[in-house]
Structure formats: C-alpha cells, structure tokens
N, C-alpha and C positions, 0 to 999 in steps of 0.2 A: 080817496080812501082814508078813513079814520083810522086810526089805531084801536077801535073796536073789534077791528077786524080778525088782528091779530090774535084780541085776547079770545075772542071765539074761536078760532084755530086750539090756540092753549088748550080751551075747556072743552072741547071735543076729542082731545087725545087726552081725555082725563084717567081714564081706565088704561092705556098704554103706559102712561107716567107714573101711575099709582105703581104698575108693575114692577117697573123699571129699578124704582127704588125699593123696594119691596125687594127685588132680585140683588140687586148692590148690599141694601143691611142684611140679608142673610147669610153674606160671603163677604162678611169686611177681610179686608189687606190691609197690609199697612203697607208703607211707603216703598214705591218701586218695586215692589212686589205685586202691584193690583191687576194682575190679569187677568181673570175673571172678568172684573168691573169693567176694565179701560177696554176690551174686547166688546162687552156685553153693550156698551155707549157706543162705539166704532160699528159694531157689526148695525145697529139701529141706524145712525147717521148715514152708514155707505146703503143699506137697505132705501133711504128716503133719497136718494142720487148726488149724496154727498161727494167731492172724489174726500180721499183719506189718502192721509199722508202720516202710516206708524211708525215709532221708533227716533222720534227726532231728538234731536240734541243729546244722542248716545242714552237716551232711555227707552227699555224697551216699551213703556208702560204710556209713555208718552203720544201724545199725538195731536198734529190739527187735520179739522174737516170743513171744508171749501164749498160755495156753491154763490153761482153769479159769477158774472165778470163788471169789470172797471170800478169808479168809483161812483159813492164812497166805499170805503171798507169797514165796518164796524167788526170787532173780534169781542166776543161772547166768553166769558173763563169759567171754565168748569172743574173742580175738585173731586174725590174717589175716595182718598186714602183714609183707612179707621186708624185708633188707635191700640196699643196694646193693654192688654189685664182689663178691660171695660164689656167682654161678654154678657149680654143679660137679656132675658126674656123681656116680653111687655108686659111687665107687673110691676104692682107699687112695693116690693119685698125686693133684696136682692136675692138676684137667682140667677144665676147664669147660666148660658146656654154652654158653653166648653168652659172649664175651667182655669182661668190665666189666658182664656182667649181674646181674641181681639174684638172690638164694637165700634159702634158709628157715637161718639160722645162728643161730635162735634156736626154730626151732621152734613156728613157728605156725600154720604147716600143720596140725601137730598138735593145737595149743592148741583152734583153733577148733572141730576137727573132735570132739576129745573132750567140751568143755561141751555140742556138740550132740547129740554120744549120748545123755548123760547125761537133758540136757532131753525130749530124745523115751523116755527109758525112762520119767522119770515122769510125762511125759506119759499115757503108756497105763494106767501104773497110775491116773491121778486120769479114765480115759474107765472103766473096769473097775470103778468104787468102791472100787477098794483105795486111793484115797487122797483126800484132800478137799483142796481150797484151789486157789493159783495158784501157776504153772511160767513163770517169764520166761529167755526167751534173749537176752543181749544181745551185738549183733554190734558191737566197740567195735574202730573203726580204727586208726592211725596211735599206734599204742602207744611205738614206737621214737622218737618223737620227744615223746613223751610229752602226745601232745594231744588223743587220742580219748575219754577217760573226762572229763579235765575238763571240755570242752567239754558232753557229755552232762551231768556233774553241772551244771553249770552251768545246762544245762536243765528242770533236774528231775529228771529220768527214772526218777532211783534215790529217789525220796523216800518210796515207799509200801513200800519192802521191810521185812521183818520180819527178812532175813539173807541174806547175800551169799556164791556160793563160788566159788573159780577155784583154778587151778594154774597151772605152766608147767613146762616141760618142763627136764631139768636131767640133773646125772650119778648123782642119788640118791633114791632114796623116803623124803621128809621130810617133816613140816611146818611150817609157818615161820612161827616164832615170834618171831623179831625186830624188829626196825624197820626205816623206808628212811631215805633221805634223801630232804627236802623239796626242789625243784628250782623256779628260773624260768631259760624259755629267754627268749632276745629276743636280737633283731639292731640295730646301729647302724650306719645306711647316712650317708656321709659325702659332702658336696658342695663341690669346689673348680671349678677354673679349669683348663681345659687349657691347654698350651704344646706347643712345639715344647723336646724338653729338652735340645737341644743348642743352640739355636740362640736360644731369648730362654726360657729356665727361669725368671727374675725375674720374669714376667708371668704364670707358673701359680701355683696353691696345689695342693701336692697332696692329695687324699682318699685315697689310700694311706697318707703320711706321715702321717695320721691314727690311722688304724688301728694303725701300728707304736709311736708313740708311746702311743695305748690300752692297746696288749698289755705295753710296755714299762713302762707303770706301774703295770696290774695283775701285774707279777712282784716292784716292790717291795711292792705291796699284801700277796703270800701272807706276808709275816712276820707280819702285822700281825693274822691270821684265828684260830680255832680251828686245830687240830689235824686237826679232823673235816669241816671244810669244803675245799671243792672248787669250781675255776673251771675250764675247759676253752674251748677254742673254735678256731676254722677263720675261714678267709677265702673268704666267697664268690664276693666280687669284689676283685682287687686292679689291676685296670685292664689292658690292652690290647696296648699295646708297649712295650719300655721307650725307647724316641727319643718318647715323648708322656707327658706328666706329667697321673698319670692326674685325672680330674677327678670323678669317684666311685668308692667303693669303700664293702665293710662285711665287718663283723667280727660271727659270730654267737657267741653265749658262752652255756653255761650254766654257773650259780650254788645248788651245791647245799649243803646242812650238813641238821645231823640236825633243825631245826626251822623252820617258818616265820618265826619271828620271827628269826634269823640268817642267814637267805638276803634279808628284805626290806632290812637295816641292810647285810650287802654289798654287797646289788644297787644302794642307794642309792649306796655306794662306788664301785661301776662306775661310774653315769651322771654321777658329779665327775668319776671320770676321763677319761670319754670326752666329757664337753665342755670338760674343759682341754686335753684332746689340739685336739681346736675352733681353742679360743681362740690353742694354740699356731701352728697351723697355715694361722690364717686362712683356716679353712673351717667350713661348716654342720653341724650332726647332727642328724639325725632318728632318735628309736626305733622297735620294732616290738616291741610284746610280741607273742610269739609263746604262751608257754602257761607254766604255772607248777601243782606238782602239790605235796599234802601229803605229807609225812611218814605210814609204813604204820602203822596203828595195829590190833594183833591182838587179837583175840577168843577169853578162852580155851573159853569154852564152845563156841563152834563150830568152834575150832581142835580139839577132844581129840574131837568127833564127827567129823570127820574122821581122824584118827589112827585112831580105831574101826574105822572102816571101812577103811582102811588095813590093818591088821591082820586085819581078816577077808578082807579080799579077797585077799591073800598074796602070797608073789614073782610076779615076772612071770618066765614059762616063756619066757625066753633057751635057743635051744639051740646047739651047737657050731658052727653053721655063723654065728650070731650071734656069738658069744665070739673066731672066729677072725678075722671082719672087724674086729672094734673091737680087738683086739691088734694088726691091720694097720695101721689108723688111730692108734694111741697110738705106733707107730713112726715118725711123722712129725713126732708133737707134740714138743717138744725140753724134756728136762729139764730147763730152767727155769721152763718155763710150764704144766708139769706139775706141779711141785714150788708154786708162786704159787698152785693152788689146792689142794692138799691140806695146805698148811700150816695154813690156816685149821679145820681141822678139830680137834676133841679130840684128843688123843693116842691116846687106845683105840679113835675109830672110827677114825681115820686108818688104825695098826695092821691094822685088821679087813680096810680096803676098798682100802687101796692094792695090795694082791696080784693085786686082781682086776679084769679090762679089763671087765667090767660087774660091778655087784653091783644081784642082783634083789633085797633082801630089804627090806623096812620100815625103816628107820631113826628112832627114837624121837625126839622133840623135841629142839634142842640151841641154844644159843648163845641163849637168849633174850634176854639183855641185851647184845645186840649190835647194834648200828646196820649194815648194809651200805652199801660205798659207792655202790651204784647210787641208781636212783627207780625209781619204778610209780606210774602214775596210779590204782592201786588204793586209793593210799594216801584220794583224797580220796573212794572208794565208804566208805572204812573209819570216814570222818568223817560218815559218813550215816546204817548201817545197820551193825550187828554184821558183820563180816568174815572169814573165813578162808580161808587156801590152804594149797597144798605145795607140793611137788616131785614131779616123776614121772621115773625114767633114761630117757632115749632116746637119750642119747650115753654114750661110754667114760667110766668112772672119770677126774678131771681134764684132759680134753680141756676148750680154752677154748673158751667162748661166740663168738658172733659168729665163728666161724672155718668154714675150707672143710671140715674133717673134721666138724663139726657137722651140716653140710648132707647130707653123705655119709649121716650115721648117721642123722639126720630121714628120709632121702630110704626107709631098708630097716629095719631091727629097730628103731626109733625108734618103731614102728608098735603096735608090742604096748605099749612102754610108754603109750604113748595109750590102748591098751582099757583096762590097771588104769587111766587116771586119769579116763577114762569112768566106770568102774564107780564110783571111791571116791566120785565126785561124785555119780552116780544115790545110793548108800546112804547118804550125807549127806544130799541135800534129802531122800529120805525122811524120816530119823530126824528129823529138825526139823519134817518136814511133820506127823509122827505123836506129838511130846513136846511140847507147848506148858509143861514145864515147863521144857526146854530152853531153850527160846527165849524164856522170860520172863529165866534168869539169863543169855543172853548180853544183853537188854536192859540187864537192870540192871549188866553190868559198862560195858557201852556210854555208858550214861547217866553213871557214875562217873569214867568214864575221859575224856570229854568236857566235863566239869561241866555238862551237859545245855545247850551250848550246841549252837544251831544251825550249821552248814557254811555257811564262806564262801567261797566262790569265790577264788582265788587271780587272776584272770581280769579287767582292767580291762573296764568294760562297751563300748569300742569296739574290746578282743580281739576277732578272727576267725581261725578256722582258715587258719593259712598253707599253701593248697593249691601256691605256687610255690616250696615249702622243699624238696620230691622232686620229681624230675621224673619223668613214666610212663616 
C-alpha cells in the first residue's frame, strides 16, 4: 500500500473536516477551558473506535485517543485553544463577532481538526491490514500559554512513542527545521498594606510599587542577557483605585533564550529581582511557576518524510475567489508588519512569494540554523521521541499571526490548507508506520542529538496547571 491511500482517506472525509473546524472556530476557548472543542474532537475519535482516554495529566480538556496495538507507535499532536480579544467575522473589515471575545488567530481550529484526519485515515488503514502498529491522537490544550504538552510530558504520556508529527498552520508550506526558544512562564504575586493614599499613604506598602520596581530592574537586566533572549510580561493585577494603595498585585513574565540552561540562570535573575523589589518595598513575594517548555529540537529523518510527503501531496487548490479574499485581507495589513515578516525569509523565496496573496506551492526546507523567537511546548515531545513538523498556508502571504485577518482567513480558505496538512501527516505516519529503517535512523539521530539522556521536566513537582491564567 502507498501512502496514496491515506490521502484518499483524508479527502473523502473532506466534508466531515470541513465541519469539524467550522464547529471548533465558532466556539473558540481559550486555554484549558476548551470543552466544547476537546469534547467535539474526542466525541469523533471515540465515534471512529478510538478508545479515549480524558482528563489526563490533571487537565480536564486534555486527552489522548488510541487505536492499534504493538509497534510501531507514532503519536499525532493536535491543538484547540483560541486566543483572547481576536473575535471576528469572515471579512476583510474588522468586525467582530462578540466583542473582546475570543478567535482562532493562530489556527487551531484547524490544527486540531487536521492531526484528526490524518489519525482517522490511518486509523482505517491499520482496521484494513494495510498497516500494522499503533495510531495516537493526542488532544493537547492550552498551547498558547504554553502549558498543555508539558504538563502531559510531565506525565508520561509521550514516553512509548517511536515518532511524533504535528504542524501548524502559517502563510507557507514548509518544514521546520529550526530551533525555538526554551521558555518559563511564572507569576509574582506581591503582598503589602492598604491605605488610604491621600489621607495616611505612610501606613500602606504598596504591592503595585513592587511590581514597577520588578519591571524597572528587569530593563536594566536586558543589557546584561544574550542577544537571543527574551523577557516579556503584563500585569495582572495592579490594584483597585488609585485613592487606595493597592495592597496586592502581580506581575506575570515570561523568560525565554535558545536553551534551557539560559533561561534557568535568567529566571534565577528575575526572582533577585523581584525580591529586592520586596525588600525595597516592604512587601511579601510569592511565586507561581506556571509552566516552562524546552527548546524545539528536529528530527531529520522524520522531518524530510514529511517534506516527502509534502511534495507528493502538491499545492493546495486556492481558487480566485480564495486569492481575491486574502488580497482583501493584506490590504488592511500595513507595510510594516508585512515587510517584519518577509524579511526573515531568503532572498530568492522572498522574491518567489512576496507577489503573491497566497502561495500554494511546497516550499523546501530553510533557515535550519536559525533559532525563532517564539516557544512550542513541542519542543519538550522532541526531547522524548524523534519529532517533526511544518507548515501549512491558511492565511495571506505575511499577514501577522495572532491577528484579526488571521481569524478571517482560519474562519474560509484556511480550510483546504488543513486538508494538504491532513494528508501530509496521514503519508507520514504511514511511511514510518511501513519503513522501520526509517525510524531506526530518526532513533539514532535522536539518541545523538540528546546524548541519550533521559527528558526532564522543566515543571517543579508542586507545578499545576494554572486553570485561573484564562478565563472561560
């Protein structure tokens, strides 16, 4: 059997998948809240004679779904969660559908909906005997804050895999071959004294003033970092009124650089900081590790079977009525944030692809030795288990991530790019499920590239999933 197979599986459930996410971007969640979604994915997978296994790793939202036995084992990763304030209908105008409500601005309506294709295509193939081994679905929450996978790793869950494969959705068909940045989130929640601040201020301690002073010394800190690292953060709580000196507040930050070991030696930098800010202030700090994820580490062997399949599966059939909505939508995007991401591109594809408001076509491996500044908790499945992904277009040629014309383009022709990323992932796990020569050298680069040590948890053991970080 070809990997043909599969993809014809895929494109016969094309009208189920279109739904699927269709059903998912109507009802974004955000993180650890997605039960609609993670239900609406579960209920389909157990429907196709998945078994389902909910609630894992203390998330309700969480889940993996099973079907086969022995080996090999490939596991399939599938995402859910929207983000917040990105509401918006399918139009080139903003307009949102709830206001200040939540959207799919990154695509995961689709994400999820396409590893479940994929899973149920070879699913059938290993009911049919065209394939031998096991098919995992794993349903992983709260991505965006980057705390679903770890949490999972944490528990296990990925330890029996022989190879991992995901995508996400994006403005090009690639694979990615890069690195991330390793990341820890955590919050410092600050405790003073109220007052009255006009009226006896000497008698408060602020837990605000805390905060400010935190943030004010990690800006003398950025001199002092790499180049390649990254501090960020918001205030969740900065107190009340201003005529009362607020008496708690906190300050959430994440701390990222391209490896574990320079994001623990900052993070240690933070919590000087943030209890000299304390000391100065004559107030309390308490932390909160919230989640902390590795650095993405690729796999080339399963990375260029994907590319394979990539290439066999071919552009995706964009037609004019598609090309002329995302020309609509790149007219609202402003040439500079346009320009921020096509910069990053080679020269010759840039050339290729900037002309065009979608390009369907494959694009070959690039940027290998490049760090991106984001994270993905994929990084720490990739410390586990031989790892690959890509990229699939479902938005315009550099239209930004997390944005409303994003949700636009997820919400209509976002959709086909989901079926090629269905498919490319069905004729991956195939060709792994069917080459055990394959999948001994993505072992052995695995093992190399690890020093065959074991995955450690980024995750102190009294970490829990901060389900009060999103609210439903």
């Amino acid at each position: 059997m070809s990997a043909k197979t599969v993809y014809e599986t895929v494109e016969s459930e094309r009208e189920l998948l279109y739904d699927l996410a269709e059903r998912l971007w109507e009802t974004p969640e955000l993180g650890l809240h997605e039960h609609e979604s993670a239900e609406a994915l579960a209920t389909t997978l157990r429907e196709e004679g998945f078994e389902v296994d909910m609630g894992v790793a203390g998330m309700p939202t969480a889940f993996v779904a099973t079907y086969g036995e022995g080996d090999p084992t490939i596991g399939i990763l599938g995402e859910y969660d929207a983000l917040p304030g990105l509401s918006q209908e399918v139009k080139a105008e903003r307009s949102p559908i709830e206001r200040g409500g939540a959207g799919h601005g990154c695509g995961h309506n689709l994400f999820g909906t396409a590893t479940l294709g994929a899973a149920v295509a070879v699913k059938r193939a290993i009911e049919d005997g065209e394939l031998a081994g096991t098919i995992r679905y794993y349903g992983c929450p709260a991505e965006e804050t980057l705390v679903g996978k770890t949490y999972m790793a944490r528990a296990g869950v990925f330890d029996d895999l022989d190879a991992a494969l995901t995508w996400h959705p994006g403005d090009l068909n690639t694979p990615r071959v890069g690195s991330s940045n390793a990341l820890n989130s955590l919050l410092f929640e600050f405790e003073g004294e109220a007052a009255h601040a006009g009226g006896s201020p000497d008698s408060g301690r602020s837990a605000l003033d805390a905060v400010e002073l935190t943030n004010v010394g990690v800006e003398f800190m950025r001199e002092h970092v790499s180049d390649d690292a990254r501090l960020h953060y918001s205030i969740p709580d900065g107190g009340d009124a201003p005529n009362v000196v607020p008496a708690e507040a906190s300050v959430w930050y994440f701390v990222r650089a391209p490896s574990r070991e320079e994001v623990e030696r900052n993070t240690d930098w933070l919590r000087d900081i943030a209890q000299g800010a304390a000391t100065m202030t004559q107030t309390e700090v308490e932390e909160r590790f919230l989640s902390g994820c590795h650095d993405y580490l690729p796999n080339g062997p399963v990375t260029d079977v994907i590319w394979e399949n990539m290439e066999a599966v071919g552009p995706i059939e964009f037609d004019d009525a598609d090309r002329e909505f995302a020309r609509d939508l790149l007219e609202t995007v402003s040439e500079s944030n346009r320009e921020s991401r096509l910069e990053d591109l080679p020269e010759d594809l840039r050339e290729t692809v900037e002309p065009h408001a979608l390009y369907p076509d494959p694009v070959p491996p690039f940027n290998e030795d490049v760090t991106s500044g984001g994270s993905t908790e994929v990084g720490d499945v990739s410390y586990i288990a031989p790892t690959g992904q890509f990229n699939a277009a479902t938005w315009p040629v550099g239209a930004p991530g997390h944005s409303w014309q994003v949700v636009a383009a997820n919400g209509d022709f976002g959709k086909k790019g989901m079926l090629f990323a269905a498919k490319v992932l069905a004729g991956a796990a195939h060709d792994l499920m069917t080459d055990p020569e394959t999948l001994a050298a993505a072992r052995e680069e695995f093992e190399a590239a690890t020093g065959g040590e074991p995955y450690e948890t980024p995750l102190p053991p009294e970490a829990e999933p901060p389900f009060d970080m999103t609210a439903e």
